[in-house]
N, C-alpha and C positions, 0 to 999 in steps of 0.2 A: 251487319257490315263486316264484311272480310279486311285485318289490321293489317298496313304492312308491316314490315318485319322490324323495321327501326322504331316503329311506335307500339310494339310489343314490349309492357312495362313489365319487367322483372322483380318482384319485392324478394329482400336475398334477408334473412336472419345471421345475426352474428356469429350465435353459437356461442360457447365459452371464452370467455377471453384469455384466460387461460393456456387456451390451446392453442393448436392450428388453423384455427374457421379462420380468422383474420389475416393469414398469410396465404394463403389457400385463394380467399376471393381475390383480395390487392394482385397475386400474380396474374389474376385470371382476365383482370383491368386493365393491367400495364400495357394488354394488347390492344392497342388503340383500334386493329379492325374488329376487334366484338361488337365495337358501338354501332357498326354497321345492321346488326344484326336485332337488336336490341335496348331499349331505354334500362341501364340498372339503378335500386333504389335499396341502400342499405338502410337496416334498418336499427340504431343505434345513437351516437353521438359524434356531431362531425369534429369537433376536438379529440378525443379518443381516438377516431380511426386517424387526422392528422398525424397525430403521436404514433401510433402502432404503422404508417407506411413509413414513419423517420426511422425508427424503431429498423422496422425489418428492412430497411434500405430497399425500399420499392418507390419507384419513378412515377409516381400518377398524381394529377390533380384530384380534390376532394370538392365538392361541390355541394355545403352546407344548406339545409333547407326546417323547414317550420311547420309548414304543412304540404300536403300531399298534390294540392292544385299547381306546386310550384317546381314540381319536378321540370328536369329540361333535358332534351334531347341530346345526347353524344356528351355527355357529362357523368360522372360517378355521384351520383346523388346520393346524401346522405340527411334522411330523417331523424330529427331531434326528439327521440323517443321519451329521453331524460336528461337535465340538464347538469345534474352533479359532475364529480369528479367519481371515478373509478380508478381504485388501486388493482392496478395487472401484476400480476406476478406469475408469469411463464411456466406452466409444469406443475404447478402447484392447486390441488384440491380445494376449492373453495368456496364457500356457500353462499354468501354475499357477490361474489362473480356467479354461479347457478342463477340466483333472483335475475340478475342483468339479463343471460341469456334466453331464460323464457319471458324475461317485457320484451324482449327484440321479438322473440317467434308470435306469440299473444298478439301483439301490435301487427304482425306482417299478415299474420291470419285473419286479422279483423280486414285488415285492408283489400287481402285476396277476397274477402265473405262481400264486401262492400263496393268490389269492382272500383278500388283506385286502383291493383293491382292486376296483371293477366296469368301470371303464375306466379309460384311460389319457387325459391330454393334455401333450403336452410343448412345452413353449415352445422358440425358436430355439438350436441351436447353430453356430458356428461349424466347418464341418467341416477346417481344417488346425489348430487346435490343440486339439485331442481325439486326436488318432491318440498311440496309446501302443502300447507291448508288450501290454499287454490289450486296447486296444482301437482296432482294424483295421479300420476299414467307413468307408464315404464317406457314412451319415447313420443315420436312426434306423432306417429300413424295413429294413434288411440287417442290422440287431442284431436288430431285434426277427421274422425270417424267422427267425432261428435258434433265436431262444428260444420260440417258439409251433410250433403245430399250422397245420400250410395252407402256401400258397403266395403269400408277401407280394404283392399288386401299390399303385402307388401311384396312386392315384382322389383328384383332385382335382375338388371339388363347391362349385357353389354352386347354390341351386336348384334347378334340373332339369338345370341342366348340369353334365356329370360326363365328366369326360376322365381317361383311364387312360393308359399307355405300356407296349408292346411290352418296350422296353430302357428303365431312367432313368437312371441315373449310370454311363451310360457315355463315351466317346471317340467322338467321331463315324465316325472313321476301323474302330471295333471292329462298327460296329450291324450293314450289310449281310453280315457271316457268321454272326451272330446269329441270324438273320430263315429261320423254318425251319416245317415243320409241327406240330412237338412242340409247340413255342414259342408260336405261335398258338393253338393248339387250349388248351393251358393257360391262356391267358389270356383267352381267349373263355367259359372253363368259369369262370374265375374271378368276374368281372366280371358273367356272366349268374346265377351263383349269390350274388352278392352283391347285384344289384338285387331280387332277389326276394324272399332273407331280411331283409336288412337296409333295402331302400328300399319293398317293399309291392310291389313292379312281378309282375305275376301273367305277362305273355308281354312280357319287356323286347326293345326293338330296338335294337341294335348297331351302330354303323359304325365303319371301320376306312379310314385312312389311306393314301395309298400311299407307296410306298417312295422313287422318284423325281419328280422335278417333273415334273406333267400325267401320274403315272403313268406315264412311262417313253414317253408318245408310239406306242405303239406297237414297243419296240423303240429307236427314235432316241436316246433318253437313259437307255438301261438296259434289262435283260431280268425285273427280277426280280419287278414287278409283274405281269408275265404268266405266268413262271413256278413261284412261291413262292405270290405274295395271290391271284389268282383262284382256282389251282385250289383251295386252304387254302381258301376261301371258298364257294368252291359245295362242297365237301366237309360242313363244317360245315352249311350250309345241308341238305342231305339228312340229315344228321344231325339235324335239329329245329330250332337254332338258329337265331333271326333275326337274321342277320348279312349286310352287306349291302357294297358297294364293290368294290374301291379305291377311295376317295376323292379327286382332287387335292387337297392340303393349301392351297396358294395361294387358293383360292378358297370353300373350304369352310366357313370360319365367316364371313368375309366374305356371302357371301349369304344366311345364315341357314339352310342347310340342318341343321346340329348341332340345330335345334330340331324334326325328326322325328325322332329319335333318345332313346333313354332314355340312351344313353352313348355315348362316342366313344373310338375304342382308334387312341392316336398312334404312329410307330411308336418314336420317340427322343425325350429332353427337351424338346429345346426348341419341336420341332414340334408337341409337346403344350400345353408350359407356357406360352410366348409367346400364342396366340391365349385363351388360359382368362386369363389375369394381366390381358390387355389387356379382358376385358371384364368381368371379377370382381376386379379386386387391393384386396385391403383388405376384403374380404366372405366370398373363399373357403374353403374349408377343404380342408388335406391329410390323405385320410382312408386308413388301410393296409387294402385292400382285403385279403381271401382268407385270413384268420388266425382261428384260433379268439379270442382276447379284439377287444377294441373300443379303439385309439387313432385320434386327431385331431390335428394343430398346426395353427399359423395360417399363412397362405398366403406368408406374408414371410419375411425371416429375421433378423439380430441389429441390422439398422442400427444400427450405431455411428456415423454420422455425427449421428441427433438422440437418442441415447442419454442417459439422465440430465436430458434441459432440459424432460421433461415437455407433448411434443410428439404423443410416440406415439401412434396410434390404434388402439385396444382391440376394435375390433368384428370385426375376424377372430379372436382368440382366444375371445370371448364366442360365435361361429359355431361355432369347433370344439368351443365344450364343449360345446353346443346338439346338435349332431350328433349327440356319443357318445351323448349319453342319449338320444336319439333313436330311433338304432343297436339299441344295449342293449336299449330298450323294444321296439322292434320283431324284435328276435330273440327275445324271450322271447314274443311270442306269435307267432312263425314257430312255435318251435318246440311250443310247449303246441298249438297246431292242428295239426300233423303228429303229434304224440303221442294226441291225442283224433279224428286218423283213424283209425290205426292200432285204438286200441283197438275203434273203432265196427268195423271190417273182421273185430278177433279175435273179437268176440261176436255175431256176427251167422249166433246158429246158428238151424236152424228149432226153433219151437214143438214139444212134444209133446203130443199129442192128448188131452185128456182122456178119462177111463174112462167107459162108461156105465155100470159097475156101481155 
């Protein structure tokens, strides 16, 4: 069944409270045409977020709820995740706020896994005060690789630009034994199967990064662009895929070359996220490529240093909701068209001949 677009439920994670996740969504609400677009469903405490819209003097009603059958259309719903009291304190590092943030994303995950929810979007965490005996991972993409179908990658987009990573929250010192054929070729699969479904791109094109600076020169500054990315790349390439590089990363977005490109595949963090930040920050959106459900967050993260004074700017978080449903929409006729080929292919028997008797 194709949703429409107002009964596209959003489950949104708080994020820190601490930070900016809660000023960030509340702007994103004030606009009363989203609801158009959209059913949202915070996932948290409806006294809290009451408090935190007086708080940042944000104009929206709050629309308290208990369980999830009770969401309601054109309303800012909020799931009573927890019924305590939480001390906020804006800016400030805190571990007992960390626990909060991951019962919000936990809870919103279960509910995207269990289909009350149609996407996901989770506002900023901080990741050294979440780490618990429950919960071990260095951000949201490695929780949520576990809890879904597919093979997480993290695709940062804005526009047309859409930059992926090889390795992401890794150790600099860990990436170059990382950097393999398996490695590539999954992530090549990923990313070309996710322009397709989820972005419309009918024969997307690919470039990928090198590994050392100028590519390794030949040899002079390393082997492994000659050894590991080319042949990985003309491989892929006879395989179908348009895939194209090594890249030098130095000069590569600098000339504008990323703009022949449907996506660009980094090989580490920062080689990826530095040049995309520098020309998108405040607009993009991190989107978890290669997963069966649909999450997005905003391309930032908790800033506590303008936390609470009502500074923050809301248009990357309004970008990732924009995505999901985006995403969602366009998966649901990915797939309804590959289903209504199929069927065209099964009944495509010949005619039988009428009798002349």
């Amino acid at each position: 069944m194709v949703k429409k677009v107002e009964n596209i439920i959003v489950g949104i994670s708080i994020g820190d409270l601490n930070g900016i996740g809660s000023e960030v969504i509340l702007k994103t609400f004030e606009d009363a045409r989203v609801f158009e677009f959209c059913t949202p469903v915070i996932f948290a405490n409806a006294k809290l977020v009451s408090f935190l819209k007086k708080v940042l003097s944000v104009n929206i009603a709050v629309h308290g709820i208990d369980k999830l059958d009770q969401i309601q259309p054109g309303k800012l719903n909020v799931l009573n995740v927890w019924k305590e009291g939480v001390n906020v304190e804006f800016g400030v590092l805190n571990e007992v706020v960390g626990k909060y943030a991951i019962k919000s994303f936990t809870a919103a995950t279960a509910a995207l896994k269990d289909g009350f929810v149609d996407v996901l979007v989770t506002a900023p965490i901080n990741k050294s005060n979440v780490q618990t005996e429950d919960f071990q991972f260095p951000g949201h993409t490695d929780y949520l690789n576990q809890e879904f179908e597919g093979d997480a990658l993290m695709l940062m987009v804005h526009d047309d630009l859409r930059v992926g990573l090889l390795t992401d929250h890794l150790p600099l010192h860990d990436v170059p034994g990382k950097i393999d054929f398996d490695l590539i070729l999954k992530k090549v699969q990923t990313v070309d199967q996710t322009l397709r479904q989820d972005f419309c791109i009918e024969r997307p094109k690919i470039a990928l990064l090198g590994i050392n600076p100028h590519c390794g020169d030949g040899g002079v500054i390393g082997s492994e662009d000659d050894t590991i990315m080319k042949p990985a790349i003309k491989e892929l390439f006879d395989r179908g895929y348009m895939v194209f590089g090594p890249y030098p990363a130095d000069s590569f977005f600098g000339s504008g070359d990323y703009e022949n490109y449907d996506a660009v595949l980094a090989v580490y963090h920062d080689q990826g996220l530095i040049p995309f930040k520098t020309l998108a920050f405040g607009k993009g959106v991190n989107y978890t490529a290669g997963l069966n459900k649909v999450r997005t967050s905003p391309d930032h993260g908790t800033a506590f240093g303008i936390a609470g004074k009502g500074q923050a700017d809301h248009n990357s978080f309004t970008e990732a909701l924009y995505l999901a449903l985006d995403v969602f929409k366009n998966r649901q006729d990915y797939i309804e068209l590959k289903s209504n080929a199929l069927k065209t292919q099964n009944v495509g028997e010949m005619p039988t001949k009428k009798s002349n008797n």
